[in-house]
TORMARMAR-390945 format. One record per residue (C-alpha): residue in one letter; x, y, z. Coordinates in steps of 0.25 Angstrom, whole numbers, padded with zeros to 4 digits, always signed. Last residue first. Layout:
% TORMARMAR-390945
aXYZ ...
% end
This chain:
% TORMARMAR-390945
x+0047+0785+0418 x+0037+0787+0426 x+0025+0786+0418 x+0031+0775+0411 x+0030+0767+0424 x+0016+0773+0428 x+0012+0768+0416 x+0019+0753+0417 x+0011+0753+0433 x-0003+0757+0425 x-0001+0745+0417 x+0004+0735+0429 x-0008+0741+0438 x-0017+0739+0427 x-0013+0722+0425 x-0015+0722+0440 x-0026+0727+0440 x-0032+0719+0429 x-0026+0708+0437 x-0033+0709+0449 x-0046+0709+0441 x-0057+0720+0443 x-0067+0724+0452 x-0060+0736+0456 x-0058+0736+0470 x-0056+0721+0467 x-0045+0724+0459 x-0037+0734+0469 x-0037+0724+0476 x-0031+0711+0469 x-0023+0722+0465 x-0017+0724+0480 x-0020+0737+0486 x-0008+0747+0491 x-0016+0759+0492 x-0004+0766+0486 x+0001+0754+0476 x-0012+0748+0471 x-0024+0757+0474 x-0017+0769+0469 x-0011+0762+0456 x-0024+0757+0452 x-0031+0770+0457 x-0020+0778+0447 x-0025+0767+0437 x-0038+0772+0439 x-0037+0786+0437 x-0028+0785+0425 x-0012+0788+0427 x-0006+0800+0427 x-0006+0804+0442 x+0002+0791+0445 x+0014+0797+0435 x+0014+0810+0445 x+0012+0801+0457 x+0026+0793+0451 x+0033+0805+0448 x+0031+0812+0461 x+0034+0798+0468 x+0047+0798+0460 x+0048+0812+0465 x+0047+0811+0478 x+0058+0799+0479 x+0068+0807+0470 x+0067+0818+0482 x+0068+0810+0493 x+0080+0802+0488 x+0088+0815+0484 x+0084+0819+0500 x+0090+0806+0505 x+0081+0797+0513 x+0084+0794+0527 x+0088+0783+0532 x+0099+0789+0541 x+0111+0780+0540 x+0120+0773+0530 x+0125+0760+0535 x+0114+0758+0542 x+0116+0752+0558 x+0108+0740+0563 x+0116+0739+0576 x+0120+0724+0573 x+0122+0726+0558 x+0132+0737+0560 x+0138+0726+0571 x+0141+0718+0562 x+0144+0728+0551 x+0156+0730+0561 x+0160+0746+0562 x+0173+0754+0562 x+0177+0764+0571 x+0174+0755+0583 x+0166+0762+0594 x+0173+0767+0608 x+0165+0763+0618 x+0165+0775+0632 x+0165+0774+0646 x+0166+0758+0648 x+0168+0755+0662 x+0182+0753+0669 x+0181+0761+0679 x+0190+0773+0675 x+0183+0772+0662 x+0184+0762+0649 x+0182+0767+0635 x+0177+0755+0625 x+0183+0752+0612 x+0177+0747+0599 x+0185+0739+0591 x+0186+0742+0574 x+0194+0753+0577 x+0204+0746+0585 x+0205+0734+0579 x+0210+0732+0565 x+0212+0746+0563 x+0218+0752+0578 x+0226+0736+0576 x+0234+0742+0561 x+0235+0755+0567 x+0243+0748+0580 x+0251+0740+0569 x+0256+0751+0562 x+0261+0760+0574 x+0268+0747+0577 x+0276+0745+0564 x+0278+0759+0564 x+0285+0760+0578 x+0292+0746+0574 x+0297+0753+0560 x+0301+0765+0568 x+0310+0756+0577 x+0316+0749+0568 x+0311+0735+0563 x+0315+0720+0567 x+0307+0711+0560 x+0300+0699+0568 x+0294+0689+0559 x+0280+0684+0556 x+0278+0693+0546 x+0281+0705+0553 x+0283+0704+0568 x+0290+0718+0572 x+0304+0721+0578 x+0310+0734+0583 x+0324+0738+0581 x+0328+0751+0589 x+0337+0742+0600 x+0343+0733+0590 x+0338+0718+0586 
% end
């Protein structure tokens, strides 16, 4: 081996290389550990005492550890506008439709699903069957579908 020869371990066998393949060779292998380690490690900073001054975070993040501190992958829980708009006006449609129907089956519906009582409830304030509410509340429910449609 020369003075400006370098060897490397390849495939389980030294090769001897020049001097700018072995600068290469090493300048690749110190990116290959900053992927495989470096930014996926967290580092602390130590001061003149040794105490930890400052923790470096990984760049990249475990979904072990996402899971453990509870994070959303998409933040802020709030609703989008374009949401908030189509929301207000299905329920403008749907109180518009509401407003169609008889008086008494509007009661129906009102007593039912905004007063949230049961039919078995609803019947005795009546004095009627559970089912023939029941049986109203699935007629009236088909109207108000076409009505929306």
């Amino acid at each position: 081996m020369t003075a400006d020869k370098k060897r490397i371990w390849i495939c389980g066998q030294y090769i001897e290389v020049t001097d700018e393949v072995y600068k290469a060779h090493i300048q690749s292998d110190r990116k290959m550990r900053y992927f495989e380690n470096d930014l996926k490690t967290e580092r602390f900073v130590l001061g003149n005492e040794n105490q930890v001054v400052r923790v470096i975070p990984s760049r990249e993040d475990s979904l072990d550890r996402l899971m453990d501190e509870n994070a959303q992958q998409f933040p802020g829980g709030e609703e989008s506008v374009e949401n908030t708009v189509l929301h207000k006006l299905e329920v403008d449609k749907l109180h518009t439709a509401l407003s169609m129907l008889a008086p008494e089956e509007q009661a129906l519906i009102r007593a039912l699903f905004f007063e949230e009582k049961t039919e078995r409830q609803y019947a005795e304030e009546l004095g009627v069957y559970r089912n023939a509410v029941h049986v109203r509340k699935t007629r009236i429910l088909k109207k108000l579908k076409k009505l929306l449609e």
